[in-house]
N, C-alpha and C positions, 0 to 999 in steps of 0.2 A: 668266394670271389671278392674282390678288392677292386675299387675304383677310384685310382690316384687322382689330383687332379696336378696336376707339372708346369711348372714355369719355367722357361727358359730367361740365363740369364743374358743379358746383353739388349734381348726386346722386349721381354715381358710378356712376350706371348704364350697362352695360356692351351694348354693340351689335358686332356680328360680320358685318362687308358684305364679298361678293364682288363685285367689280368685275375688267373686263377692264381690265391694265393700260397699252391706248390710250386710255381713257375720258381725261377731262378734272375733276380734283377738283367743277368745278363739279355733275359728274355723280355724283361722289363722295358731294356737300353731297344734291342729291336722294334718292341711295338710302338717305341715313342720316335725312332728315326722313320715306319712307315706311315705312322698316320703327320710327322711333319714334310714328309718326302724328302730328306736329307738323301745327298748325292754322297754321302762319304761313309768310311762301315760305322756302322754301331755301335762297336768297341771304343769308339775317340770319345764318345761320347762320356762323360763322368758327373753320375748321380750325387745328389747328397740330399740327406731327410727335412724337410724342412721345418724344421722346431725354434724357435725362441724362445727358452727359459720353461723348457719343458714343453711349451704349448703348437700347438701348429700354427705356423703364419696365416696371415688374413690376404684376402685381397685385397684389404683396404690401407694395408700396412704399408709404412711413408719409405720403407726397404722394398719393398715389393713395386709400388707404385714407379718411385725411380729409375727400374729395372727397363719401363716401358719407354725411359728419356736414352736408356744406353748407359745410367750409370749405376754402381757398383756401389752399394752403401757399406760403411765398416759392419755393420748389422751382420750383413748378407755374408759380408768376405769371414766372419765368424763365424757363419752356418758351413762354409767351403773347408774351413779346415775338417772336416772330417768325413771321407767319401762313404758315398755304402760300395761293402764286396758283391764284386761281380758273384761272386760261387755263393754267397747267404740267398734263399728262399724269401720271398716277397715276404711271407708270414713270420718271418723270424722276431724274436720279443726286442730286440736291440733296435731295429725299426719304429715298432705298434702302430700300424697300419690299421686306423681304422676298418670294420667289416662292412660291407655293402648293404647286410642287411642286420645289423647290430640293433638294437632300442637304443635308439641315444635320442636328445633332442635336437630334431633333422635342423632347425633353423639358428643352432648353434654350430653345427657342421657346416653350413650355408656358408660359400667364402674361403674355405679352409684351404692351405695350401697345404700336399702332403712331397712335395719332390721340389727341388730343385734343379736346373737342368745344363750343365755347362757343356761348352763347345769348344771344339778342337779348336787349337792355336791359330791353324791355318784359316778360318774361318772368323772368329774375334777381332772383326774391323769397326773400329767407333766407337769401344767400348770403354766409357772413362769410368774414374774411381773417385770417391768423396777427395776434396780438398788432402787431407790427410794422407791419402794412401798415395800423392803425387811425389815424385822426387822431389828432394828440395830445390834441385836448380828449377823446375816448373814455376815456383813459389815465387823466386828473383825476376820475373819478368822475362827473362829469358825467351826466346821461340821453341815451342817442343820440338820433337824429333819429327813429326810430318811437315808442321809448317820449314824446318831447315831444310827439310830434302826440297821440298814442292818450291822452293827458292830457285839451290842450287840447282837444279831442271831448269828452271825456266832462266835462269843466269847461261846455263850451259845452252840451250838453244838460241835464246837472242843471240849467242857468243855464233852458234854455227849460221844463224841465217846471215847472220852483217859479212862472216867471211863467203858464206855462196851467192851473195850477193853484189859482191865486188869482183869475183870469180867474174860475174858474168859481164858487167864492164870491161875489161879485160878485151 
């Protein structure tokens, strides 16, 4: 038995699955869309191990912490490059998933993150990225891509209420 603990990225919200570790990640991806009660299938979902420089992330880690503001540290975006397969076995050595009831010393595991937890596209609202991972035109002062839209809306209504409002003089 195995007892991940999972962070999703975007809030930082932290998930704790026990899974047998002959399960298949893909079964992995289920237990962690029911116990978050995600509305969308399981599949969109996309795991990665959560390691830096060999080690498992901390909760305390300044990448991890971030995660809980919405943002997306170059750290983190290094951990994403490389997903785990849905068809490998939770217990698989490319993993090493610590064992639930292993000797190790418990107050070194204390903290530990073992998953990382990303979310389908359609879902990923608010989710910023360290300074670096912005477009350059972000960088020029520019208006990003929501504050443009959320302009042109409300340009494009003022534009329709002043014409139905003369309609109605009329």
């Amino acid at each position: 038995m195995k007892s991940l603990t999972c962070v999703v990225i975007g809030d930082g919200s932290v998930v704790v699955v026990e899974i047998d570790e002959h399960k298949k990640v893909a079964t992995l991806k289920k237990k962690i869309k029911e116990e978050k009660m995600y509305k969308f299938p399981a599949d969109q979902l996309t795991l990665y191990v959560a390691k830096k420089g060999g080690n498992w992330l901390k909760s305390d880690d300044p990448g991890v912490l971030q995660l809980k503001e919405g943002v997306v540290a170059t750290a983190i975006r290094d951990i994403m490059k490389n997903e785990m397969n849905t068809t490998y076995r939770v217990h698989n050595k490319a993993f090493g998933f610590p064992d639930e009831d292993e000797d190790e010393d418990e107050d070194a595991a204390d903290g530990e993150i073992h998953v990382l937890v990303g979310l389908p596209e359609h879902v990923k609202t608010g989710l910023r990225y360290d300074q670096q991972e912005k477009p350059e035109r972000w960088h020029s002062g520019m208006a990003s891509p929501v504050s443009y839209s959320w302009n042109w809306l409300s340009a494009m209504f003022s534009s329709a209420e002043s014409v139905s409002s003369s309609k109605k003089d009329v």
